[in-house]
C-alpha angles and dihedrals in degrees: 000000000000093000090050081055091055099048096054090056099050089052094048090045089052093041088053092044092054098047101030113131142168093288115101096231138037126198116218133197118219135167119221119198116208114199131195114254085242086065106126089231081064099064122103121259106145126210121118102275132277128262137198097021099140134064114265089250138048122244122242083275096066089232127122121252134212110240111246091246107047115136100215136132106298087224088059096051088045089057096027094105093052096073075064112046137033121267123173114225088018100059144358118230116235112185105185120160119224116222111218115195134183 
């Protein structure tokens, strides 16, 4: 959970970087998925994380990939996508927009 943390805030921070001007506060849209706790991603399996897991640049649909050769739980790379991409009965939809002011 922490990595995805600090993903979030890597992208945000870069986003800001590239479209900052001379206002004092952005507005940005965002989506939030909210899962059930039976979701098979929830489920304990200890380690520390994994890193590295997707490719360096993001497809035409703005949506991370798994590398071809990533060695992770075969579960996971069967629900990976859905972190991405609405799917009714798997995930709600949550848009919220974060102010940012200076």
């Amino acid at each position: 959970k922490q990595h995805m943390k600090y993903l979030l805030f890597v992208v945000l921070t870069l986003f800001v970087l590239n479209n900052v001007s001379a206002q004092s506060t952005i507005s940005l849209s965002a989506t939030v998925r909210d899962f059930s706790k039976n979701h098979p991603d929830f489920q304990y399996r200890g380690g520390n994380g994994e890193y590295g897991i997707v490719t360096d640049t993001l497809p035409a649909s703005k949506k991370p990939e798994l590398k071809d050769d990533t060695n992770i739980w075969s579960l996971h790379r069967n629900t990976f996508h859905q972190w991405f991409t609405d799917i009714q009965g798997v995930n709600f939809n949550i848009p919220i927009t974060l102010e940012l002011t200076d």
